[in-house]
SEBA-101363 format. One line per 5 residues: their letters; for each residue x, y, z of C-alpha. Coordinates in Angstrom, 3 decimals. Last residue first. Layout:
REM residues N
a = X,Y,Z ~ ...
***
This chain:
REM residues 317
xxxxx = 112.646,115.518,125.023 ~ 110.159,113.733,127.033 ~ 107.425,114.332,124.610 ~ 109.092,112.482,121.720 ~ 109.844,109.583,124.201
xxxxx = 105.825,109.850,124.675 ~ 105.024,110.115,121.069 ~ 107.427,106.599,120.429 ~ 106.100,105.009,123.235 ~ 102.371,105.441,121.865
xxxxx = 103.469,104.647,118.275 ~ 105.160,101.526,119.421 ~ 102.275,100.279,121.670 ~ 99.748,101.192,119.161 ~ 101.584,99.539,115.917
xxxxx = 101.564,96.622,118.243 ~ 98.102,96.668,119.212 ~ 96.411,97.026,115.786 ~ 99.326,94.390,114.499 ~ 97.327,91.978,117.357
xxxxx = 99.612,90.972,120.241 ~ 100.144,87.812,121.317 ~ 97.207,85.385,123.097 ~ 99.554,81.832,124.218 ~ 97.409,79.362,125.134
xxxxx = 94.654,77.716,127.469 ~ 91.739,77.026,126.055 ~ 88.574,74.753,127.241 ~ 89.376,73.787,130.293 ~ 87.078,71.314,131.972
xxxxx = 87.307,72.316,135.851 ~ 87.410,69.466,138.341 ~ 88.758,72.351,140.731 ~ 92.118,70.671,141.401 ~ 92.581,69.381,137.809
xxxxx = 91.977,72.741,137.261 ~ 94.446,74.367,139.095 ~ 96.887,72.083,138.234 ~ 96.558,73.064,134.449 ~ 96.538,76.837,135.352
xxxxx = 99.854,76.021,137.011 ~ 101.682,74.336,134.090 ~ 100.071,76.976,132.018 ~ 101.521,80.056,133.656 ~ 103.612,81.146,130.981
xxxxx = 106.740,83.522,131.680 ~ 109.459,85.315,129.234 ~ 107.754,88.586,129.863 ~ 106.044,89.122,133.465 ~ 102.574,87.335,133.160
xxxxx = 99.612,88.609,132.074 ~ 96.176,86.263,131.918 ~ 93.026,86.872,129.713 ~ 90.106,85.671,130.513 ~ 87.023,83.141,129.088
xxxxx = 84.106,82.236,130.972 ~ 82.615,79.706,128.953 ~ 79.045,79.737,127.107 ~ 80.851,79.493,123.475 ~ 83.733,81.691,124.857
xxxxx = 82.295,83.979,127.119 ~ 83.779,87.864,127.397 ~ 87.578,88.540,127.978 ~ 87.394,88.823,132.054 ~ 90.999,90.127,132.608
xxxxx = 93.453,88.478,135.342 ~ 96.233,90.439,136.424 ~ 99.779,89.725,137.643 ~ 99.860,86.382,137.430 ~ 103.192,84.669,138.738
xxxxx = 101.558,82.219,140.900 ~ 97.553,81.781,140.655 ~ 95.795,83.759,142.850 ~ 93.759,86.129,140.472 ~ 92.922,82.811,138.601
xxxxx = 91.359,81.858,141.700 ~ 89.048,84.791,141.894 ~ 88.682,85.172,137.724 ~ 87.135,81.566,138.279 ~ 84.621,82.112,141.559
xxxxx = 83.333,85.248,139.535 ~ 82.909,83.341,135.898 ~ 80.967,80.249,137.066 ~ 82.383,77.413,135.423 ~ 83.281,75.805,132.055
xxxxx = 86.753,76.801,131.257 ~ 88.381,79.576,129.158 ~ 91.659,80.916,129.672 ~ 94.234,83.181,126.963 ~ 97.698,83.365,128.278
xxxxx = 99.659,87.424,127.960 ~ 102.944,87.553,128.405 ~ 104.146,91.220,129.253 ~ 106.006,94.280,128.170 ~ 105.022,93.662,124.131
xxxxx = 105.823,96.351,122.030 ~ 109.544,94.777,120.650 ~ 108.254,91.022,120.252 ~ 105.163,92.378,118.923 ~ 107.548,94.352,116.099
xxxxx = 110.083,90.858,115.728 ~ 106.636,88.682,114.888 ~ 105.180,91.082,112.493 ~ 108.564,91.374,110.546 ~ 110.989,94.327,111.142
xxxxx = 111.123,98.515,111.410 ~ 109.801,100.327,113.975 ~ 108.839,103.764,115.527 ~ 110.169,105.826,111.903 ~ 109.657,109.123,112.422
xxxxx = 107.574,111.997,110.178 ~ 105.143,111.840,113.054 ~ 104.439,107.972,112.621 ~ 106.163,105.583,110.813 ~ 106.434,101.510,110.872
xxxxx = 108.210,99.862,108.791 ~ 106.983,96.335,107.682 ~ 108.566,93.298,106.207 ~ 107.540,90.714,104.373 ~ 104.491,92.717,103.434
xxxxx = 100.899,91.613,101.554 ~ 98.278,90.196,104.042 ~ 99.640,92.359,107.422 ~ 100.216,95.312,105.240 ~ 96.303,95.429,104.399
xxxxx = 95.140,94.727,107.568 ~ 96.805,97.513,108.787 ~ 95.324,99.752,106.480 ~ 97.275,102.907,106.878 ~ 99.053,101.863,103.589
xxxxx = 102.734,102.505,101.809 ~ 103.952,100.007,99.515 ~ 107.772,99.004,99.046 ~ 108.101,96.384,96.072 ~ 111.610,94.646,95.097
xxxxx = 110.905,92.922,91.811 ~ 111.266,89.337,90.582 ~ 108.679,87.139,93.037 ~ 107.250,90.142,94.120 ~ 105.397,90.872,91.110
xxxxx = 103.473,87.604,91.947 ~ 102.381,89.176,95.670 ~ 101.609,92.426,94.069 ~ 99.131,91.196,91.927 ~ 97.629,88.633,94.652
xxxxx = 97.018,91.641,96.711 ~ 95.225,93.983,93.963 ~ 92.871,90.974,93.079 ~ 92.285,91.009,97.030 ~ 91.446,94.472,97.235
xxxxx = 89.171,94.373,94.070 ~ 86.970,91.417,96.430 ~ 87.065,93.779,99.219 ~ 86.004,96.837,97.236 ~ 88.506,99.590,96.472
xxxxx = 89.177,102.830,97.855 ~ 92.679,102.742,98.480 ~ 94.369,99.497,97.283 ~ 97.537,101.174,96.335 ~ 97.917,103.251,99.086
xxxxx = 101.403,104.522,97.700 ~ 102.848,101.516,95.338 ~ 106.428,101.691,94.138 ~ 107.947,98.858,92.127 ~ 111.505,98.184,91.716
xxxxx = 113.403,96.452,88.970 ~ 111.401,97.880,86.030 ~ 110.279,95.892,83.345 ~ 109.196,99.037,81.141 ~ 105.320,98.810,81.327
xxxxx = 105.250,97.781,85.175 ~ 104.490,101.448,86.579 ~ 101.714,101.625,83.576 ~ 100.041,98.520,84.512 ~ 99.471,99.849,87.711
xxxxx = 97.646,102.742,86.893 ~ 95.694,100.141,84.477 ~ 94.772,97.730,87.360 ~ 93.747,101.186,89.501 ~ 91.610,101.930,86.891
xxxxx = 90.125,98.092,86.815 ~ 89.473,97.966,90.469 ~ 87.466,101.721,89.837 ~ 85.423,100.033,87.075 ~ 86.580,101.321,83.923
xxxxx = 84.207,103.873,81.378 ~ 86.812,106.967,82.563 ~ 89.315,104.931,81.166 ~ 88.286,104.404,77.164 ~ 87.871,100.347,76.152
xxxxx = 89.650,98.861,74.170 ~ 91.955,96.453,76.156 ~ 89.893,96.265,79.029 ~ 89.502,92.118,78.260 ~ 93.275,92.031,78.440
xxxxx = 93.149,93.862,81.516 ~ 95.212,91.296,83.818 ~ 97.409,93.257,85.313 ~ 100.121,90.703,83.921 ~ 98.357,90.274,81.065
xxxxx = 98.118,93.807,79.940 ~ 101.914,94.457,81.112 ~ 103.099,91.759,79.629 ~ 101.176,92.564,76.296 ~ 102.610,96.406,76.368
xxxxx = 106.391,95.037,76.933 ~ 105.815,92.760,74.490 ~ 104.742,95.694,71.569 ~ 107.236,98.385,72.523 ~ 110.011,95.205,72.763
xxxxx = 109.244,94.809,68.895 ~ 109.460,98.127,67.358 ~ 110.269,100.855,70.320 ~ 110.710,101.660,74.119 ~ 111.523,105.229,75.368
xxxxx = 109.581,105.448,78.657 ~ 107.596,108.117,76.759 ~ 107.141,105.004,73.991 ~ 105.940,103.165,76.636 ~ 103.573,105.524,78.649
xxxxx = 101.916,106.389,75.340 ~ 101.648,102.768,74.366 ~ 99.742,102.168,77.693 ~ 97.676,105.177,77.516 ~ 96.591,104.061,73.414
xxxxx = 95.473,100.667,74.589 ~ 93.641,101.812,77.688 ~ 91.528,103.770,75.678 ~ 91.833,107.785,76.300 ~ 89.619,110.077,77.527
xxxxx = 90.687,109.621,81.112 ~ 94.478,110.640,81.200 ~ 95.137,108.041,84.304 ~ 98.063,109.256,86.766 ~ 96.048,107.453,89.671
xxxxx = 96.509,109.547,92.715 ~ 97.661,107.443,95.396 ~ 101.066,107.154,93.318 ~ 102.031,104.392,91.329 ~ 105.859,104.151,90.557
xxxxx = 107.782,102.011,88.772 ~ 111.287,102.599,89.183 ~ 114.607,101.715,87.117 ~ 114.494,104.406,84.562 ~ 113.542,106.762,87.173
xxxxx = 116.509,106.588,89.303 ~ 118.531,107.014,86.179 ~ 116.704,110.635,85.665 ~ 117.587,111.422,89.017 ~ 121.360,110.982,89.016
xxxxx = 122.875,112.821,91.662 ~ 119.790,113.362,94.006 ~ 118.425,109.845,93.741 ~ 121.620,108.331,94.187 ~ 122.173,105.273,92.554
xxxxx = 123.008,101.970,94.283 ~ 120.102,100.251,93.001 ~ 117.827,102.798,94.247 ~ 119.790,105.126,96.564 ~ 117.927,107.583,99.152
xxxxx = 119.465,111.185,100.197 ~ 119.471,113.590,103.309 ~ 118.432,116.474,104.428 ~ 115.545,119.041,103.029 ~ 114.870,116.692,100.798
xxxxx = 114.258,117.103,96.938 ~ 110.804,115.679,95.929 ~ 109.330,113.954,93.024 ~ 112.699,111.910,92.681 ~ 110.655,108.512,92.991
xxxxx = 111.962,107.941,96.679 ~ 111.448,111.236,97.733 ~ 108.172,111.386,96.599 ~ 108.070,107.898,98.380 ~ 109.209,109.096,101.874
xxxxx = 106.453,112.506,101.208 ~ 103.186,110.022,100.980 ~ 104.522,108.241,104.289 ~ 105.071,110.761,106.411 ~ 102.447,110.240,108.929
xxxxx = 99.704,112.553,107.823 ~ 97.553,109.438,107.782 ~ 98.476,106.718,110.129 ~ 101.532,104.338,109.342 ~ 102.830,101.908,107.715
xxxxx = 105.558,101.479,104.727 ~ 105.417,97.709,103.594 ~ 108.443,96.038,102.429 ~ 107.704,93.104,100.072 ~ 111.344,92.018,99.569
xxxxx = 113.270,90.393,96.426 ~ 116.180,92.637,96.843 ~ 116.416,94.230,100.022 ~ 114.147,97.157,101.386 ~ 116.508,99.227,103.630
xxxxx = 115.674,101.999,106.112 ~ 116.400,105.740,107.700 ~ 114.417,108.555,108.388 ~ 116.233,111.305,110.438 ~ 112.684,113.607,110.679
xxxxx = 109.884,113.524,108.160 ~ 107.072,115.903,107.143 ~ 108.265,119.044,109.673 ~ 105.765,121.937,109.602 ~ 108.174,125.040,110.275
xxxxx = 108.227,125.526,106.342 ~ 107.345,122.179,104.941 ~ 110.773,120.174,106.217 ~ 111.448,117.026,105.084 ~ 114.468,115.146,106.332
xxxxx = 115.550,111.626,104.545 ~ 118.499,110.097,107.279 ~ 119.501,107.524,104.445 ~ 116.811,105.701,102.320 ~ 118.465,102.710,101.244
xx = 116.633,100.585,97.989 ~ 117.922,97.624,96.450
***
């Protein structure tokens, strides 16, 4: 549904975006990551025809968003981290504005509207003038206005930015349900925030792109090591000792207590789990374990890992 295809910006000698390439399917939650300043802002101006590219093109649907622009934007909606809200005006009137500018009429002007409100839930917001709205409420009627003409693909940029953690959560379950018919690419730095909402994340950072897949394929791609999570009621310094001697451990890491246990953190060379032998060691000792498992990588780590490697191959060349 969308294909963004080698998309170069250039801002003078500042580059925004270098050879950035991706897919988000039909159906998908895709959600575009990375720190602020990394590109993420310009990919979607791109996307939504705001911007021309220095290099390269994007397709929504299959059509070109340099060839046929205005097309592009008949099948988008797009909410950009600045709400496009004209604040004077009741929510009713912006809503039938952004319709009939979107060139609906008569009888589909008027369902179109009352999807929207309902979807977005601002039925009780109907009346009422913008700047009076709860921020959570705005952002419901920014969003209302990239869903007025049943578009096919949905375009968020930071779209719970500034909200409370209860509006952040209304925001979520929004997007979640518009998923189930659109295609919807959202761009955060809140890692958190892709974690709850995307299928799929892509990962960018200095204008490049440092990963693309789901949680479980990225950790899978920035881990170099197994790591096993230990706890077990004993005296910390005689435990980290024998843990330190246990086969195939490289290092053993004291991980704070674990409701009054010692609890550590165990690498192993990828592909290796020293439970079997952690068992028998305890058994040995008379210990009472109690955890022993697996301890992947957080998101925070992963999108570290891969933006770390990423800066040094970027240094190396």
């Amino acid at each position: 549904m969308i294909k963004a295809k080698r998309l170069t910006m250039h801002y003078g000698p500042v580059v925004a975006l270098e050879d950035v390439s991706f897919e988000v399917n039909q159906g998908e939650i895709v959600g575009l990551l990375g720190p602020n300043g990394a590109g993420k802002s310009t990919t979607m101006k791109i996307l939504t025809t705001y911007l021309h590219p220095t290099r390269g093109t994007a397709e929504i649907g299959g059509v070109d968003v340099l060839k046929d622009p205005l097309e592009v934007r008949k099948r988008i909606g797009y909410l950009p981290e600045i709400l496009p809200l004209y604040m004077d005006m009741e929510v009713r009137a912006y809503l039938d504005f952004v319709a009939r500018a979107r060139g609906l009429s008569g009888a589909l002007l008027k369902t179109r509207i009352g999807a929207a409100v309902d979807t977005c839930g601002l039925r009780a917001m109907y009346r009422k003038v913008i700047r009076e709205l709860s921020k959570g409420y705005k952002q419901r009627t920014a969003l209302a206005q990239a869903l007025v003409h049943d578009p096919d693909v949905i375009i968020l940029d930071e779209p719970t930015s500034g909200l409370d953690p209860h509006q952040i959560l209304e925001i979520r379950h929004l997007i979640e349900n518009l998923a189930k018919n659109k295609t919807v690419i959202l761009s955060t730095h809140i890692l958190q925030e892709v974690q709850a909402t995307a299928d799929r994340i892509v990962i960018i950072n200095r204008g490049r792109i440092v990963g693309d897949g789901t949680i479980e394929s990225l950790r899978e791609r920035a881990k170099d090591c197994e790591r096993t999570s230990v706890a077990v009621e004993g005296g910390r310094e005689e435990t980290e000792r024998l843990l330190s001697g246990v086969q195939g451990v490289r290092k053993v890491e004291y991980a704070g207590d674990n409701d009054g246990c010692p609890s550590f953190l165990l690498y192993s060379p990828s592909g290796t789990r020293p439970w079997r032998e952690v068992n028998e060691l305890a058994k040995a000792k008379g210990w009472k374990l109690r955890e022993l498992g697996d301890r992947p990588l957080t998101l925070e780590e992963t999108f570290l890992r891969l933006t770390e490697r990423a800066g040094q191959a970027a240094g190396r060349e």
